[in-house]
N, C-alpha and C positions, 0 to 999 in steps of 0.2 A: 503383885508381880504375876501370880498366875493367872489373873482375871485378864493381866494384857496380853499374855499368850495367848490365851485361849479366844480373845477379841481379835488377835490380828491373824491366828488362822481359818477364824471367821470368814474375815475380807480376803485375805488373798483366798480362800476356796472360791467364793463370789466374783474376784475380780479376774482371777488366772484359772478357771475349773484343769484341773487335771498337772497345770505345770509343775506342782513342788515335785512329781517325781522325774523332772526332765533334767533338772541344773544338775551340772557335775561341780564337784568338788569348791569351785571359785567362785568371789561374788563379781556381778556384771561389771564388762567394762565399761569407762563411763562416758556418756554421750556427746555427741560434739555438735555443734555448727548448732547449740541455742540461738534462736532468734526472737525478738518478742517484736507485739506491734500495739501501739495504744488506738485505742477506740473510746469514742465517746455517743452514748444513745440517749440524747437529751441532757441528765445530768452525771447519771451512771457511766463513771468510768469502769471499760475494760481491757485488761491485756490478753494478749492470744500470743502464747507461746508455740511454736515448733522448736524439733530437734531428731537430729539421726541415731537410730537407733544402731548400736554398734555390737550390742549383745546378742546371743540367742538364748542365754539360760536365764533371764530374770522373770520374777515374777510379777514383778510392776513397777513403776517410777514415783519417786517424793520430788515435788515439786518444792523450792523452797524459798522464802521470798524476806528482802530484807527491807522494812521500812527507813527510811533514811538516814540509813549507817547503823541501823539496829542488828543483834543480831541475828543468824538466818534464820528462820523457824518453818517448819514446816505446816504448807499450806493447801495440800492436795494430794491426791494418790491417782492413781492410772492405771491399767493393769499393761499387763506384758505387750512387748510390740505397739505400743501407742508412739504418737511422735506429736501430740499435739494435747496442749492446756487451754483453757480460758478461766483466768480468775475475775472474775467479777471484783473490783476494789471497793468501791463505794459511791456514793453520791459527792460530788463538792469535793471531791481530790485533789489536796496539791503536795507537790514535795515529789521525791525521790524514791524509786523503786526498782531493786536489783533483785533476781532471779537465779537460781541454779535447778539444776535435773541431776538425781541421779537414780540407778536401778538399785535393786535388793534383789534379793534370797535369802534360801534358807541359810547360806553360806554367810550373810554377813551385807553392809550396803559399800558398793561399789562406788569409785573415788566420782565426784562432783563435775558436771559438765562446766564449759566458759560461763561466766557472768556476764549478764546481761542487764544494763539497766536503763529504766526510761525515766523522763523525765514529765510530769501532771504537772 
């Protein structure tokens, strides 16, 4: 357990330099108006997520993605203020793919944006 403490303030010092001391008290609100968009570059499918950032105290966002009704898992990080993803899926993609955003802090992770899912 200490080893992941002390790895995820690793990254958030890397991802957000200076924010853990800005958040007060609450963890971020949580983001709205997720959108994804599929893209394919030969055989490599990609999504490219947007979303509006509604917070000012977070430290970065868990993107989080659910293979076809699986459950969510998290599949990326972002630091603060960002409002855009791109996950690379795979080669030869098919099937169902739903999404959520939501922020953290040191406060705790803040509730789940809309889901979003696309269809490979």
């Amino acid at each position: 357990m200490r080893r992941r403490a002390i790895l995820v303030s690793w990254l958030l010092f890397w991802i957000a330099p200076g924010a853990a001391l800005a958040a007060p008290g609450e963890p971020p609100e949580a983001p709205t108006d997720l959108k994804g968009i599929k893209r394919f570059k030969g055989a490599m499918a990609t999504t490219e997520l947007t979303w509006k950032d509604r917070s000012d105290n977070e430290l970065g966002f868990e993107i989080l993605r659910s293979d076809g009704g699986a459950e969510f898992r998290v599949v990326g990080i972002v630091g603060a203020n960002s409002s855009r993803y791109k996950d690379e899926i795979g080669k030869y993609v098919t099937g169902a793919f739903s999404y959520r955003v939501r922020g953290f802090n040191q406060n705790g992770k803040g509730k789940t944006s809309n889901t979003v899912s696309l269809l490979f």
